[in-house]
N, C-alpha and C positions, 0 to 999 in steps of 0.2 A: 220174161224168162219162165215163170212158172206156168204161162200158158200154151208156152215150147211143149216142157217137161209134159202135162197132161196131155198136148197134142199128140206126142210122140208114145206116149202109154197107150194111149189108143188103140195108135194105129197097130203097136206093138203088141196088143191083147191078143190077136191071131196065132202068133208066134206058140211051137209046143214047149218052147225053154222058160217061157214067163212065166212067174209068178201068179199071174191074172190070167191065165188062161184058160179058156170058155166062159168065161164073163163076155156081156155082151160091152161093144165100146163105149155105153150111152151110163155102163156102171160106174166104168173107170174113171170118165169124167166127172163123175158124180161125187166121186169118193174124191177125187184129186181135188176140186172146186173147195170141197168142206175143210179138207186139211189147208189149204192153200189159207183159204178165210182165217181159221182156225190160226194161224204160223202170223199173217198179218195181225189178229188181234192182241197175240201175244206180245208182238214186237212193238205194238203201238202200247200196250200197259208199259212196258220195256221202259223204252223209250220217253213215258213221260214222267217216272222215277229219275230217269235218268236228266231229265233235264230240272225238275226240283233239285237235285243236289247240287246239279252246277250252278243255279239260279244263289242258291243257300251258299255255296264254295264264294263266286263273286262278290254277295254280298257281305258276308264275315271278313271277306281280305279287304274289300274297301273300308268296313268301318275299321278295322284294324291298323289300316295304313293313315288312315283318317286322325285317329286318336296318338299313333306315334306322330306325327305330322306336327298335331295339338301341342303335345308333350313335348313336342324339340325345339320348339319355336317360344316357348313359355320361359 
């Protein structure tokens, strides 16, 4: 999808209503490439916050169900 989005910047840089227009198409790609990287490395810092908490969330509810478990059975 984001290599769509840059393909079609591109081709669309010719256009007089663009944004980017008179940029050659070799910019656009260039700039669209960096944000792209840019938007993935974010998502991956994201993302592995995001799965420390759920790692932390499973392991607190196991020892918790663990120890009522203990405690009901005693």
């Amino acid at each position: 999808m984001w290599l769509a989005l840059i393909k079609q910047a591109a081709e669309t840089a010719q256009s007089a209503e663009a944004p980017w227009y008179g940029y050659p198409p070799w910019v656009v790609v260039l700039v669209g490439t960096v944000i792209a990287a840019a938007g993935l490395w974010i998502f991956s810092k994201l993302l592995k916050w995001v799965l420390l908490v759920a790692i932390a969330v499973v392991l607190a509810g196991g020892l918790i169900w663990a120890v009522r478990l203990y405690l009901g059975s005693t």
